[in-house]
C-alpha positions in Angstrom: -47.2 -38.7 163.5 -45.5 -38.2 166.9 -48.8 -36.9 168.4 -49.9 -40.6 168.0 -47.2 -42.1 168.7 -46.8 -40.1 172.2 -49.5 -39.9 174.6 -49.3 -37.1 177.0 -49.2 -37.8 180.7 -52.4 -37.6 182.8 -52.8 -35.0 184.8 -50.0 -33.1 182.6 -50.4 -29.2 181.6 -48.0 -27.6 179.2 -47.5 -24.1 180.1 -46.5 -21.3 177.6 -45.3 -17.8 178.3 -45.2 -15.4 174.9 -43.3 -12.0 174.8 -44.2 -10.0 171.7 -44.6 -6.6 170.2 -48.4 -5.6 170.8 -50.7 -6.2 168.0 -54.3 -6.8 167.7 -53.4 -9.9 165.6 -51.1 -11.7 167.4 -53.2 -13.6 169.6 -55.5 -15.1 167.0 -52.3 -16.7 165.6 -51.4 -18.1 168.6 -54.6 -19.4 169.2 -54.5 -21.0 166.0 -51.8 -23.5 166.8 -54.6 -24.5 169.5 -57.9 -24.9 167.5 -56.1 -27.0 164.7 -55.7 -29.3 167.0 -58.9 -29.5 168.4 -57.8 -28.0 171.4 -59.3 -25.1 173.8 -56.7 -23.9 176.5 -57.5 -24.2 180.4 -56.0 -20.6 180.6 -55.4 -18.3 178.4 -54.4 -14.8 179.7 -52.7 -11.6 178.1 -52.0 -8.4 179.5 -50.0 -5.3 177.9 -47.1 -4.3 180.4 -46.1 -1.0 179.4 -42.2 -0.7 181.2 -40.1 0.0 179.9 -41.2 -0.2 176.3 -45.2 -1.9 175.8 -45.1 -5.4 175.6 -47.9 -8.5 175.2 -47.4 -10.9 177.8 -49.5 -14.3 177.0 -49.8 -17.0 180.2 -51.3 -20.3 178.1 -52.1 -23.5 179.9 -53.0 -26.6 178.1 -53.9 -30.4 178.7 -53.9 -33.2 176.4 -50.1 -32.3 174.8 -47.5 -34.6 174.9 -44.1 -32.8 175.3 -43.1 -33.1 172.3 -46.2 -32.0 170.0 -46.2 -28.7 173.0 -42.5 -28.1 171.8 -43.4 -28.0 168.2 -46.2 -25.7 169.3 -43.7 -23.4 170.7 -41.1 -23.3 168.3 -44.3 -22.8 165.8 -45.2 -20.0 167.6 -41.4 -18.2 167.8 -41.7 -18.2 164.3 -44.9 -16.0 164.7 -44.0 -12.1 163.3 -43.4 -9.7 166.4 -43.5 -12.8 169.0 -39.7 -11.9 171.1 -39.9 -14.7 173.1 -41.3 -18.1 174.2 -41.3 -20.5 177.4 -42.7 -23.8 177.7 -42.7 -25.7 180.8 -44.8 -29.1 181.9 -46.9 -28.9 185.0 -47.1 -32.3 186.3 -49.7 -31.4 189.6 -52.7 -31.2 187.5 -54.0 -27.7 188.6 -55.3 -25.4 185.9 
């Protein structure tokens, strides 16, 4: 497996931003793709923006990913029914 095969840096945090259609369900499938790895997010925030149509915006930090198991994880979670959008960016300073 490429998890193995790639460690992820030290000190590395893989940020994920997640646009989607608000539903009560939505962030227990994202969090999924987190607990089946054994993982618990540093961050994990969500917030309903309601202009100019309502919207669930998820903020998700996470250590202990390399790059390229994180961009699995996002693609995995594009594929996610009502998720509009995904971001993934690596945070190299270490701050959670």
């Amino acid at each position: 497996m490429s998890e193995l095969l790639h460690a992820p840096k030290a000190g590395a945090v893989m940020c994920f931003s997640v646009a989607a259609t608000p539903d009560p369900g939505l962030m227990p499938r994202v969090l999924e793709l987190f607990a089946k790895r054994g993982l618990v997010p540093s961050r994990f925030f969500g917030q309903v923006e309601q202009a100019p149509q309502p919207r669930l915006e998820l903020d998700i930090q996470a250590c202990g990913l390399s790059p390229e198991v994180a961009a699995h994880m996002a693609r995995s979670m594009g594929q996610i029914v009502g998720v509009e959008r995904v971001l993934m960016a690596e945070r190299l300073d270490g701050r959670n």
